[in-house]
Residue frames relative to the residue before (quaternion, step in Angstrom):
aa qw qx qy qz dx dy dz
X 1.0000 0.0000 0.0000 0.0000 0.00 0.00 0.00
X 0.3270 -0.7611 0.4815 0.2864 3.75 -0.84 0.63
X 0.7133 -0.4039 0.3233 0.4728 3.53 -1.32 0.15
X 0.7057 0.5251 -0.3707 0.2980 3.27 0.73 -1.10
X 0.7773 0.4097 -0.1967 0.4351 3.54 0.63 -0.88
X 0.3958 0.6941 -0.3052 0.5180 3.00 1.58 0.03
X 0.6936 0.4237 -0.0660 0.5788 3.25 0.97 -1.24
X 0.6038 0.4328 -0.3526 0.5690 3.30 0.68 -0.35
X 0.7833 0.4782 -0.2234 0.3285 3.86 0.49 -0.23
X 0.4344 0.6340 -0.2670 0.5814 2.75 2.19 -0.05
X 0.7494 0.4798 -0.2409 0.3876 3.35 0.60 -1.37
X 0.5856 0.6468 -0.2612 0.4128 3.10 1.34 -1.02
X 0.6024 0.6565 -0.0991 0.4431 3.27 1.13 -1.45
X 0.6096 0.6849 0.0343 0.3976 2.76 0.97 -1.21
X 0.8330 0.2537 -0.0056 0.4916 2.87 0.62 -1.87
X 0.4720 0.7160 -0.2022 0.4730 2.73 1.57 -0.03
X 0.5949 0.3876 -0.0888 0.6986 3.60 1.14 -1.11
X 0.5823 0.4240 -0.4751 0.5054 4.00 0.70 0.01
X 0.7112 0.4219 -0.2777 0.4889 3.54 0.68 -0.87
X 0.4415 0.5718 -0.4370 0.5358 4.10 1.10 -0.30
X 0.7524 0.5542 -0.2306 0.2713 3.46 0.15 -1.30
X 0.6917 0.5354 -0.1229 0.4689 2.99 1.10 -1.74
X 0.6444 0.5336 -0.1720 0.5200 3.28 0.90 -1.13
X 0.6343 0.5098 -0.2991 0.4983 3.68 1.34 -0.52
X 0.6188 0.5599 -0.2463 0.4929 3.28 1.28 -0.73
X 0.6933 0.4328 -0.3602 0.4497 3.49 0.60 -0.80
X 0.5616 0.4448 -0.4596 0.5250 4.06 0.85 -1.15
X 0.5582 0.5616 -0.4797 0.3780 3.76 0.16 -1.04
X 0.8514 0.2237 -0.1892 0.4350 3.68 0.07 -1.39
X 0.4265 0.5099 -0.4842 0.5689 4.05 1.21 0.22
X 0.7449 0.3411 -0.3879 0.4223 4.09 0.33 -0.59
X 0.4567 0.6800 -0.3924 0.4183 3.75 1.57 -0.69
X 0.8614 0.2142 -0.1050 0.4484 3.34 0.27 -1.31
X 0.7148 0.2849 -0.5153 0.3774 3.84 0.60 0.64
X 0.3811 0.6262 -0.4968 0.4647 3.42 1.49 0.48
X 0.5655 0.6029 -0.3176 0.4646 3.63 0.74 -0.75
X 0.7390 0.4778 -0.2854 0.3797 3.33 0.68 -1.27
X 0.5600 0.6461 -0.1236 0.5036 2.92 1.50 -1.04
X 0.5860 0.3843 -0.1849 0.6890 4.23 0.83 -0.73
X 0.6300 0.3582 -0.5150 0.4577 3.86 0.38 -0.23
X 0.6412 0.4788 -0.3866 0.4585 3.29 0.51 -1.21
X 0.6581 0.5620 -0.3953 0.3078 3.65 0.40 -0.57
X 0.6279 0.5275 -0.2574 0.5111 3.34 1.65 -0.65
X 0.3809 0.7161 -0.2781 0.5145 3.10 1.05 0.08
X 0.6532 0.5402 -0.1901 0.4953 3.09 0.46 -2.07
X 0.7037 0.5303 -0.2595 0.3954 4.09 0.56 -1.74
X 0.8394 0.2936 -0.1620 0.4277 3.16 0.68 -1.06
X 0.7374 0.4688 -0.2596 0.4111 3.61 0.39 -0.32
X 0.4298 -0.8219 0.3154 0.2006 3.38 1.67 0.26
X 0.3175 0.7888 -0.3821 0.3620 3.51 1.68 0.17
X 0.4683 -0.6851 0.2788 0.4832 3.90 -0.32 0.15
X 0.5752 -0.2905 0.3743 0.6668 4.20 -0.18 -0.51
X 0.6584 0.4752 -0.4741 0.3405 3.86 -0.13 -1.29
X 0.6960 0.6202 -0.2222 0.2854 2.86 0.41 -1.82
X 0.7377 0.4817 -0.1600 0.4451 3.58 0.76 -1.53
X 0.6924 0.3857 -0.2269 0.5661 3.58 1.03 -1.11
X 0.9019 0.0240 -0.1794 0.3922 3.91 0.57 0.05
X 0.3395 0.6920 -0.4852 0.4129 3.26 1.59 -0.01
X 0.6936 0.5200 -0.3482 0.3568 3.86 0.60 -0.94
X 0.4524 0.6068 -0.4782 0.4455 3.39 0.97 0.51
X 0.8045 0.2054 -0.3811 0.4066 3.76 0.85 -0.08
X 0.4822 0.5956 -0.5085 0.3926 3.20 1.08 -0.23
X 0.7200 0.1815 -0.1190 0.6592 4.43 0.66 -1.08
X 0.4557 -0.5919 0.6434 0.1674 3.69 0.15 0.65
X 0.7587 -0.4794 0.3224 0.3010 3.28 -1.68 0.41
X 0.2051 0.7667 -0.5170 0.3206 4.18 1.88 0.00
X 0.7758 0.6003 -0.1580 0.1133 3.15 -0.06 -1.80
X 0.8539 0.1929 -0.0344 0.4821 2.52 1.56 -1.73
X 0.3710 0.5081 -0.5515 0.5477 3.22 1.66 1.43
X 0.5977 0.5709 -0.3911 0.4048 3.73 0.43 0.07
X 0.7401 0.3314 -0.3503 0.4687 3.23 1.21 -0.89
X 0.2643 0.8704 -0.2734 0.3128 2.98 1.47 -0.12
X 0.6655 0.5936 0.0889 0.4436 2.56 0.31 -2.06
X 0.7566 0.3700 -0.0511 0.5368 3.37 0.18 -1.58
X 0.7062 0.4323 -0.3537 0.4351 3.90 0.50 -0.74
X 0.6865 0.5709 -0.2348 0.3841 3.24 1.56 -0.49
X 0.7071 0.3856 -0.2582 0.5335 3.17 1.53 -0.94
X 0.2458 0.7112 -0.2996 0.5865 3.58 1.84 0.34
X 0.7345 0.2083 -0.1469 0.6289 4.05 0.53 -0.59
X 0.6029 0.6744 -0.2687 0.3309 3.38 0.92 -0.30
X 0.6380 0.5222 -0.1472 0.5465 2.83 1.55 -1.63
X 0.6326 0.5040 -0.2740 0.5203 3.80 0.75 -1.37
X 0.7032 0.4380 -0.3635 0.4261 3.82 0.70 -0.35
X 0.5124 0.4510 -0.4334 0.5884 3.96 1.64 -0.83
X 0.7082 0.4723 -0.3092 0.4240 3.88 0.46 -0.91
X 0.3878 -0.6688 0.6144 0.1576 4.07 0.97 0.49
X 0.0307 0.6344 -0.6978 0.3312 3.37 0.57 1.99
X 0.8598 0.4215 -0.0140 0.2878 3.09 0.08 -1.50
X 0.6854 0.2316 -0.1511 0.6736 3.77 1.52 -0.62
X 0.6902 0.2780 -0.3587 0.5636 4.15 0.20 -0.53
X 0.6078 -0.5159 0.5768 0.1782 3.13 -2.06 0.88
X 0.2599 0.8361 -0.4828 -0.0191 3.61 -0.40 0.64
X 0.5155 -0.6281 0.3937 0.4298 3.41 -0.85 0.20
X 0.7138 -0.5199 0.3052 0.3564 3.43 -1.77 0.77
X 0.6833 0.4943 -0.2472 0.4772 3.84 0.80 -0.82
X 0.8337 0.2882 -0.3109 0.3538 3.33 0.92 -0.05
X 0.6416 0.3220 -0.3821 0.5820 3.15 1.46 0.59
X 0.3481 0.4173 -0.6737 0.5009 3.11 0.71 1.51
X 0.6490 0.3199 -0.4097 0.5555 3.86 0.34 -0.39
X 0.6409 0.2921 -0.6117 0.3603 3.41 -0.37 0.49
X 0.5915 0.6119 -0.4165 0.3198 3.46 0.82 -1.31
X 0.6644 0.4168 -0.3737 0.4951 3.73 0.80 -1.61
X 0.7828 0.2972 -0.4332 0.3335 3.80 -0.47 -1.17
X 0.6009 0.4704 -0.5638 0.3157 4.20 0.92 0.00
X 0.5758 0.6197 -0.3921 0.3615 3.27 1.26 -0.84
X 0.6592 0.6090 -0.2487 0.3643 3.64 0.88 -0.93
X 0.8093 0.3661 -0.2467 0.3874 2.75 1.03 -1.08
X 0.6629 0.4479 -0.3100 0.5137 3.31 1.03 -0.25
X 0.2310 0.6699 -0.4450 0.5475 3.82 1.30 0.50
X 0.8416 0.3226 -0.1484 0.4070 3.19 0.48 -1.70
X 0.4901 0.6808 -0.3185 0.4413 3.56 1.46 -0.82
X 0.7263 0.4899 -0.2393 0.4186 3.34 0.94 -1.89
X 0.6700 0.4573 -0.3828 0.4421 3.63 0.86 -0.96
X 0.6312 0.5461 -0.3863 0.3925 3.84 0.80 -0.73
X 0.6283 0.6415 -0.3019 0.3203 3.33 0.93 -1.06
X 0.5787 0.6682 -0.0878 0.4592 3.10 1.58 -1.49
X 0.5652 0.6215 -0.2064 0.5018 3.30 1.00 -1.59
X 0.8111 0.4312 -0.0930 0.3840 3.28 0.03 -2.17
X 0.6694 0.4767 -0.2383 0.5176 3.69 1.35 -0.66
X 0.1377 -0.7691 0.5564 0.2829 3.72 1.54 -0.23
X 0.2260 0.6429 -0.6491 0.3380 3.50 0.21 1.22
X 0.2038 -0.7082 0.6009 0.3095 3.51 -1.12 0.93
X 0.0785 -0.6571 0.7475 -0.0570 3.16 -2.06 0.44
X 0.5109 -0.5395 0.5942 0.3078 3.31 -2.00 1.16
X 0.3283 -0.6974 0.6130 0.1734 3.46 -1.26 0.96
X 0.5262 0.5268 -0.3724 0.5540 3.99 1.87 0.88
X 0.5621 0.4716 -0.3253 0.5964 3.16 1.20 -0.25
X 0.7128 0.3595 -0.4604 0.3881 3.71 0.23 -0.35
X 0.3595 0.8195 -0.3221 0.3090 3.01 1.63 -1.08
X 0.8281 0.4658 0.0671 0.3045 2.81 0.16 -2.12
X 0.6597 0.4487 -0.2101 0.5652 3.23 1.20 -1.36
X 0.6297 0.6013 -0.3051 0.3857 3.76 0.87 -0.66
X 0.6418 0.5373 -0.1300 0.5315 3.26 0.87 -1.78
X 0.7782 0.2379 -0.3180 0.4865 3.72 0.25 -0.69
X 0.4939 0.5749 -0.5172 0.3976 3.74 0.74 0.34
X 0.7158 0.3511 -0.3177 0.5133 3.20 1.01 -1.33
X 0.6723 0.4813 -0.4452 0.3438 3.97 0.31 0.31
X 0.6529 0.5958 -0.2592 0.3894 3.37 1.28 -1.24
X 0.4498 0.7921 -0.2552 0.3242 3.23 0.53 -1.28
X 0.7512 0.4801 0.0103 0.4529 3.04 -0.09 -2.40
X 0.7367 0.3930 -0.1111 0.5389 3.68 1.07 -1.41
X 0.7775 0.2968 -0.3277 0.4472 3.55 0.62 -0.11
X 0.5665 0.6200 -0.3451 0.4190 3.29 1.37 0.22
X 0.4772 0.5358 -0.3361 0.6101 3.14 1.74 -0.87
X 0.7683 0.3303 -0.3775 0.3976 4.02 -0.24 -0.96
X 0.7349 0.3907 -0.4148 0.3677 3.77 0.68 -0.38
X 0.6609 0.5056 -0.3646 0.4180 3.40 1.22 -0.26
X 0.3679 0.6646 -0.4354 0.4832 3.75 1.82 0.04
X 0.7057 0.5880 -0.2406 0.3135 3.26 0.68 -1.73
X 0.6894 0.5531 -0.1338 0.4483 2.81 0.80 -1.71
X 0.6033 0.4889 -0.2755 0.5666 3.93 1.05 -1.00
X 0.6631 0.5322 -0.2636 0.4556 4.19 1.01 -0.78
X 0.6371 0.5339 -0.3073 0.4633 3.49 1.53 -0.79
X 0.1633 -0.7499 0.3713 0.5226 3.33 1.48 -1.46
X 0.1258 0.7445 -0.5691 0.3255 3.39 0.47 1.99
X 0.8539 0.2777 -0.0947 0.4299 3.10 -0.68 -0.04
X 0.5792 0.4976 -0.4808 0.4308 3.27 1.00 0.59
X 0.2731 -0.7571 0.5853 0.0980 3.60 -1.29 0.89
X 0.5987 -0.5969 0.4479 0.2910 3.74 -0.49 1.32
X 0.2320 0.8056 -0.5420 -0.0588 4.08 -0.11 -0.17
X 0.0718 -0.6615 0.7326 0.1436 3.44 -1.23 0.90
X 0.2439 -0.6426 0.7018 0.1875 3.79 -1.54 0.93
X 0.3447 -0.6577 0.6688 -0.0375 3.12 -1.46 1.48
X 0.6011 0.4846 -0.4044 0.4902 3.52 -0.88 1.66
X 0.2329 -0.8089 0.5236 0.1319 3.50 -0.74 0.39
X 0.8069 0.1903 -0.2382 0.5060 3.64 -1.21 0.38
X 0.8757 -0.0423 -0.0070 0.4810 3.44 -1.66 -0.02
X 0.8075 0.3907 -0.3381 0.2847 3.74 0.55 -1.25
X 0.4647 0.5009 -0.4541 0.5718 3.58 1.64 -0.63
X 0.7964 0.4211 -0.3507 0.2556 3.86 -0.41 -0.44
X 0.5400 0.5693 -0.3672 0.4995 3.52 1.59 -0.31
X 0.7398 0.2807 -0.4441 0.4204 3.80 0.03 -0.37
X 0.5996 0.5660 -0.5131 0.2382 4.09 0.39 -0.26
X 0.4931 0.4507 -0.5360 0.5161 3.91 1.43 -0.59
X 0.5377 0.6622 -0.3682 0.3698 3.75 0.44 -1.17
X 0.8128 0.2590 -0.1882 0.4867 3.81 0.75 -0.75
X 0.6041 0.4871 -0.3669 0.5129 3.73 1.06 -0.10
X 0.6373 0.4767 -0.3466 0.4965 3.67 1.01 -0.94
X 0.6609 0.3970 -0.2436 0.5884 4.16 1.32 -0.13
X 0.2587 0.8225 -0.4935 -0.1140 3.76 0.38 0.35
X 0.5983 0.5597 -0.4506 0.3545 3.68 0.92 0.06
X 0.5507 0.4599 -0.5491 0.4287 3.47 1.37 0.72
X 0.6727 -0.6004 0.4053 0.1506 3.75 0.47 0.94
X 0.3462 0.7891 -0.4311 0.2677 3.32 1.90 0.12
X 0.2012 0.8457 -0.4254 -0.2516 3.56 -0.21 -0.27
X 0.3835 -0.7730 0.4274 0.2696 3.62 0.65 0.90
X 0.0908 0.7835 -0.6098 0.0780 4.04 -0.32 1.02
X 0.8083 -0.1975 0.0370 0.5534 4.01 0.65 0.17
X 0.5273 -0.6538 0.5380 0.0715 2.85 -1.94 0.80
């Protein structure tokens, strides 16, 4: 076999397992945030002294079936956003996609309560709480453990050679080791 097609079968491979990943990342954060919804309601369950049944499906008659097409809705345009925002295909560092994650989470927090408002649908104002708040924590935390994993398998790492010579070739490689969930892996200068 020559080098060339060789090579070609790598990338492919490759490019393959880039799209596996990504696609892992999104179910990952679609199960994050209706599990959340789910654990709010669960708070609920603690405090209001109702039995489990009751709390985890009884809340279908009290907010009728509104509620849970909004979060719907919202959990969806919620993966949607993090995909225009290259969550899911661009390498980014860990502090900035927490600030996207919190101000998307916020804002659609605020969307979800208006939506609610505008639909005169009733609703526990602990359950949004709840369901909101643990989006804007979870998220952040299960992305970090699947992108750990994924870095333990050797996924997600990307061969890197820095191009340049003296001080400036040598400044970005601390720059990539001190970030490891961008998958940098510095291999020559």
């Amino acid at each position: 076999m020559d080098v060339v097609a060789a090579t070609e079968l790598q990338l492919q491979a490759r490019q393959r397992r880039v799209i596996q990943e990504t696609w892992l990342l999104v179910l990952i954060d679609l199960l994050v945030v209706f599990a959340c919804f789910a654990i709010g309601r669960a708070t609920n369950w603690v405090i209001s002294g109702l039995t489990l049944e009751e709390a985890m499906f009884g809340w279908r008659s009290h907010y009728g079936n509104t509620r849970a097409l909004i979060y719907l809705g919202l959990g969806m345009a919620c993966l949607i956003t993090f995909a225009r925002l290259g969550h899911y295909v661009r390498r980014r560092p860990f502090w900035q996609e927490l600030g996207d994650i919190l101000a998307v989470v916020a804002v659609l927090a605020i969307l979800d309560a208006a939506l609610v408002f505008l639909t005169k649908t009733n609703f526990s104002r602990l359950w949004w709480a709840t369901s909101w708040s643990l989006v804007a924590v979870m998220i952040p935390l299960v992305r970090c453990g699947v992108k750990h994993a994924l870095m333990r398998q050797g996924a997600g790492r990307r061969p890197t050679g820095v191009v340049g010579t003296g001080a400036n070739a040598n400044d970005p490689a601390p720059a990539f080791e001190c970030e490891p969930l961008l998958g940098f892996e510095v291999i020559g200068f």
